[in-house]
N, C-alpha and C positions, 0 to 999 in steps of 0.2 A: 434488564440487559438491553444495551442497544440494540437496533437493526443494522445492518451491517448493509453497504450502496456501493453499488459496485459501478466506477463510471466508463465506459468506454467499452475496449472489448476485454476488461483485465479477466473477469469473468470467465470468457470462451479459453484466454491464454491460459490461467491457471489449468482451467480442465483439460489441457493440453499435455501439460507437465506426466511424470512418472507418478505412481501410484503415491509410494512413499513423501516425493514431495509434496505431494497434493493434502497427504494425510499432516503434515509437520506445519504445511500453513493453516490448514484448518485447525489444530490444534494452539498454534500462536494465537491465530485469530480470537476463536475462543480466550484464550485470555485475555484477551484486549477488550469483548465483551464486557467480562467479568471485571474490570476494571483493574487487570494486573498488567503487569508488563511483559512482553515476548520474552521466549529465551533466551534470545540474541537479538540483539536492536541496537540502531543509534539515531538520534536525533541528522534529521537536515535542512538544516536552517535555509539553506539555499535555496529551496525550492516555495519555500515557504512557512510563516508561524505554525507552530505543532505538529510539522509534519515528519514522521517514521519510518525508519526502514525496519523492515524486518527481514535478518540476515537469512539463510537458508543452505546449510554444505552438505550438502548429498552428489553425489556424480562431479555434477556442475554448481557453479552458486545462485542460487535464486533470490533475488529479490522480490517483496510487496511494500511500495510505498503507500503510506496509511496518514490520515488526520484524523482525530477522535478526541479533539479539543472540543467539538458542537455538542449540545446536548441532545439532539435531536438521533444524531448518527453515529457511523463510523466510518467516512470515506476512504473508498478504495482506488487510490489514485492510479496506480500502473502495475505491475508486474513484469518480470524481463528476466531472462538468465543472462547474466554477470560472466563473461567469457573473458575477460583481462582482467588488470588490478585498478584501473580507472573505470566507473560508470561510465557509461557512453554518452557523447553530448544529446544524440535524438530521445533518449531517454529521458533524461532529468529535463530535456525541452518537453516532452509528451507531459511528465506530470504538473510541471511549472503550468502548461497551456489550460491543464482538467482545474488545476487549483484557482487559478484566475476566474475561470468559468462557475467554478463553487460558491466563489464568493462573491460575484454578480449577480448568480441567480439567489444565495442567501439575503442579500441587500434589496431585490427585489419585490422578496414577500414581506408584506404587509404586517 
């Protein structure tokens, strides 16, 4: 099973969230572990190669953008509740900015 890296503060955000959703991403997660697919997901290419959203509809809509293309990991690129029908540009720039950073510091090590 992967370890699962959490970059920035998605971490503190998640544990912010409602009980419920807290429990639905950790569950997602978990599968993504396990090497299944979330409940609900879609690829976003935009942001970068193999990177995932995992959907979330409880109250509000939550997302976790995720890459678990590496063998190593399972990067946890942002988290965010989804309050329109468009992502928001600071968002998809937050993870675009962690995935850049990912992949600097992968090509880094030796």
């Amino acid at each position: 099973m992967k370890d699962l890296v959490w970059l920035g503060t998605t971490l503190d955000d998640i544990r912010n969230y409602p009980f419920d959703v807290k429990q639905d991403i950790g569950y997602n997660l978990d599968k993504v572990q396990r090497g299944l697919e979330p409940s609900d997901w879609k690829p976003v290419a935009t942001i970068g190669a193999g990177v995932k959203e995992i959907r979330i509809h409880c109250r509000n809509e939550y997302r976790v953008l995720y890459v678990a293309k590496f063998d190593e990991a399972i990067y946890i690129l942002n988290s965010f509740v989804k309050k329109t029908q468009q992502t928001p540009v600071k968002e998809i720039a937050l993870a675009k900015k962690r995935y850049a950073e990912l992949i600097a510091f992968r090509r880094a090590i030796p």
